[in-house]
TORVEX-373981 format. One line per field, with one value per residue (C-alpha): x, y, z; residue in three letters; residue number from 0. Coordinates in Angstrom, 2 decimals, decimal comma, padded with zeros to 5 digits, always signed. Example, Ala and Ser with C-alpha at 12.3 -4.5 7.8 and 13.67 -1.06 7.14 Angstrom:
! residues 2
c1 = [+012,30/+013,67]
c2 = [-004,50/-001,06]
c3 = [+007,80/+007,14]
residuo = [Ala/Ser]
num = [0/1]
! end
This chain:
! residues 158
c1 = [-003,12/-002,09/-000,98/-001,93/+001,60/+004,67/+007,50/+005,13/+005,06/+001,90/+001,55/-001,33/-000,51/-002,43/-003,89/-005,12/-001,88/-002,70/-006,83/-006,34/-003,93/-006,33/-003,42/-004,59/-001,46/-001,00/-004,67/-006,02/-009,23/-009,85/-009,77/-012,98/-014,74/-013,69/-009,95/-007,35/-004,17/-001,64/+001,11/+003,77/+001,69/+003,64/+001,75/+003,44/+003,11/+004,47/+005,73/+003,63/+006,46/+008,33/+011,18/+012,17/+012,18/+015,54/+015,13/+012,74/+011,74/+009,99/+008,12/+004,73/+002,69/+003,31/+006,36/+004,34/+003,36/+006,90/+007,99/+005,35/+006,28/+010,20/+009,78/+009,13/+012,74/+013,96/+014,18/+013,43/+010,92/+010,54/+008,57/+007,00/+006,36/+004,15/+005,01/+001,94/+002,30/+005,77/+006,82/+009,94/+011,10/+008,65/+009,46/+007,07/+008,86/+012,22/+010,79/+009,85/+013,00/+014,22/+015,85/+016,42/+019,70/+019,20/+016,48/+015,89/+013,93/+011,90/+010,67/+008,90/+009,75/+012,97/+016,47/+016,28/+012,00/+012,85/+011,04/+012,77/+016,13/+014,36/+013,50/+016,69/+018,82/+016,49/+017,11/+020,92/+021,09/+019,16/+021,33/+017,84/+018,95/+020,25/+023,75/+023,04/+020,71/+020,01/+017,58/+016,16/+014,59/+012,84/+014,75/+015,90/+013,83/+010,72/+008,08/+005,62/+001,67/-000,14/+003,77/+004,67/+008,10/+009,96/+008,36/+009,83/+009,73/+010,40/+013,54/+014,80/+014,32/+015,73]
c2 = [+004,40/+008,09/+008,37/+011,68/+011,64/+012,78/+010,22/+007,07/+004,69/+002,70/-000,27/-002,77/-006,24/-009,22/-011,17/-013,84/-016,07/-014,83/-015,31/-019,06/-019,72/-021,18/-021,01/-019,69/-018,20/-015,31/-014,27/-011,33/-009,83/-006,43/-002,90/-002,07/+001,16/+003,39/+001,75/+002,80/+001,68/+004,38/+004,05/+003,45/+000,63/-002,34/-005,62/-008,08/-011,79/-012,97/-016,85/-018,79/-021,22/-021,09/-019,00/-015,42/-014,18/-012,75/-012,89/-010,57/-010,77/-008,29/-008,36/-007,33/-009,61/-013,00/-012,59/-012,43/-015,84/-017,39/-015,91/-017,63/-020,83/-020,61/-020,80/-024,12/-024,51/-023,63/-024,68/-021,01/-018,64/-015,79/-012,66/-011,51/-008,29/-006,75/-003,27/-003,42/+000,06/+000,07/+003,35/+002,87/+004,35/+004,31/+005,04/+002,52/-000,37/+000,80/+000,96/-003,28/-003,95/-002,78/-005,73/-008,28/-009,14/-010,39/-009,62/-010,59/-008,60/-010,78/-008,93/-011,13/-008,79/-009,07/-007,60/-004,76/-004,02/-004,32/-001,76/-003,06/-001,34/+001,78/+000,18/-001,33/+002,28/+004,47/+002,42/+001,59/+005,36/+006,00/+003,52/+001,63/-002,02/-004,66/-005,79/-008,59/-008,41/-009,63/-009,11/-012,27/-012,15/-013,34/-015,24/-012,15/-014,44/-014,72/-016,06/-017,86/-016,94/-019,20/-020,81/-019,74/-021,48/-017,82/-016,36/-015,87/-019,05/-020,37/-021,67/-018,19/-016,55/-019,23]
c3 = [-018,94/-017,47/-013,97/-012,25/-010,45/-011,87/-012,30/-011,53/-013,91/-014,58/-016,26/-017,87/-016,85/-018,53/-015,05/-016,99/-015,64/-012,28/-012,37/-013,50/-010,05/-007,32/-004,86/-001,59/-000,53/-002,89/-002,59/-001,02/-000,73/-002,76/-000,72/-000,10/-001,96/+000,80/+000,90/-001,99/-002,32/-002,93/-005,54/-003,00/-000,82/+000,15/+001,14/+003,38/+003,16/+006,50/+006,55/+009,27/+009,77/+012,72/+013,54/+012,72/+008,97/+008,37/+004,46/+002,28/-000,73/-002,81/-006,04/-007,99/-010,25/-011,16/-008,71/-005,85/-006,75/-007,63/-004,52/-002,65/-004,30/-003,75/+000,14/-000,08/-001,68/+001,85/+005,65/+006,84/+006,80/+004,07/+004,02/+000,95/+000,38/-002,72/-004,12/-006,80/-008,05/-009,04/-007,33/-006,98/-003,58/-000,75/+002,76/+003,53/+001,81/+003,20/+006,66/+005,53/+004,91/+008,18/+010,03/+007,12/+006,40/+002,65/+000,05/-003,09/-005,86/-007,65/-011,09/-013,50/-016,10/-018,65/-017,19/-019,81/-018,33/-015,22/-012,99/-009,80/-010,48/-009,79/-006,80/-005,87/-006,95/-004,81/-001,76/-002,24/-002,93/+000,71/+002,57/+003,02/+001,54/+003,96/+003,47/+001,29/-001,40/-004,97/-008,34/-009,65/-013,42/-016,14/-018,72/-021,27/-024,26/-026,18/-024,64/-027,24/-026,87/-024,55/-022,51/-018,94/-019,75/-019,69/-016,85/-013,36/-011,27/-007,76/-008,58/-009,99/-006,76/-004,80]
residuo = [Unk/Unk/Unk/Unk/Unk/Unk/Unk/Unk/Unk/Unk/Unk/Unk/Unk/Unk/Unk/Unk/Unk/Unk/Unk/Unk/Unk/Unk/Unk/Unk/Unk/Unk/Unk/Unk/Unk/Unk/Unk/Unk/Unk/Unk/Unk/Unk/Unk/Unk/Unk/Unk/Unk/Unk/Unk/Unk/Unk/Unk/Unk/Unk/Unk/Unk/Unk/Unk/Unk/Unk/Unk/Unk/Unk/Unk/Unk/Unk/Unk/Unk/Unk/Unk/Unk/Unk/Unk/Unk/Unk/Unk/Unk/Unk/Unk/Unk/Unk/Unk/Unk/Unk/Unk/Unk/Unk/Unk/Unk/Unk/Unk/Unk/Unk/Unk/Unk/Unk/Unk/Unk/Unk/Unk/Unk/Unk/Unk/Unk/Unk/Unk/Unk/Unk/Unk/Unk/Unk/Unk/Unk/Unk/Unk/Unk/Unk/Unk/Unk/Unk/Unk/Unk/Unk/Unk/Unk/Unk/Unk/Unk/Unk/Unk/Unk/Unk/Unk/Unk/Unk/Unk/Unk/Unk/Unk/Unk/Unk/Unk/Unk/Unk/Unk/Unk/Unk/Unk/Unk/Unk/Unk/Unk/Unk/Unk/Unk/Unk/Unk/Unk/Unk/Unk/Unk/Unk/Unk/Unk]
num = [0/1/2/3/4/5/6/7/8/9/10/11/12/13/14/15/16/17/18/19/20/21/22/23/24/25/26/27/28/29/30/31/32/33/34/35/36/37/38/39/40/41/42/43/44/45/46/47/48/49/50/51/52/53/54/55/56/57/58/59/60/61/62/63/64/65/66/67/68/69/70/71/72/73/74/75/76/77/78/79/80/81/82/83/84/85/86/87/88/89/90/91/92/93/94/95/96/97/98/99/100/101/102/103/104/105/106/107/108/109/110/111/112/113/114/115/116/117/118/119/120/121/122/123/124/125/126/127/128/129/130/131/132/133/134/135/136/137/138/139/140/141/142/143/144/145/146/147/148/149/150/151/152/153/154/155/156/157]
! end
């Protein structure tokens, strides 16, 4: 696949993993023909619990879904939020981010594929990151055919 902008970086990702989840929390409902999502889009997941989110988390893929999953690891709300087409910087995402005081970057990819670091470099580089954040991975392994063992999981983003 060939994006028609310069420095974006496009990617095929399997969805099988993602089409067999029935979990209500990580679905949304496809833009409509006259909607398109632009590569720097960023989808927010707000917590319904009570209280005020003060921790982000962003991801793409199968991290959208261990994201999901890890808030019920903790007490306190979390806002996801979905950067699907990898852009790296986006003024929308930094403008997200605005008021946090921690995020975490969730990649479900390997530490040495690991299209977040663009992410995380362009914002550092902006000033745009709150003052505490973190990158949670993949484990840096083989994963056999068929296993979900090496993917990214709640408990790595808690």
């Amino acid at each position: 696949i060939v994006s028609n902008y310069s420095a974006q970086v496009v990617m095929v990702v399997d969805p099988t993993y993602l089409l067999n989840l029935r979990e209500a929390p990580w679905l949304t409902g496809y833009p409509a023909d006259d909607e398109e999502l632009g590569f720097d889009v960023c989808l927010r997941r707000s917590d319904d619990r009570p209280g005020d989110s003060r921790v982000a988390c962003v991801s793409w893929g199968t991290g959208v879904v261990a994201a999901v999953r890890a808030r019920d690891l903790f007490d306190f709300p979390i806002d996801v939020f979905e950067t699907p087409g990898l852009a790296g910087y986006s003024d929308e995402l930094a403008a997200s981010l605005e008021g946090y005081d921690a995020v975490v970057f969730a990649d479900p990819c390997k530490p040495t594929q690991c299209p977040s670091l663009a992410t995380i470099s362009a914002l550092q580089s902006r000033g745009a990151l709150p003052p505490r954040w973190r990158l949670a991975s993949a484990v840096d392994t083989y994963n056999p055919l068929g296993r979900d063992l090496t993917f990214l999981s709640a408990r790595d983003v808690a």
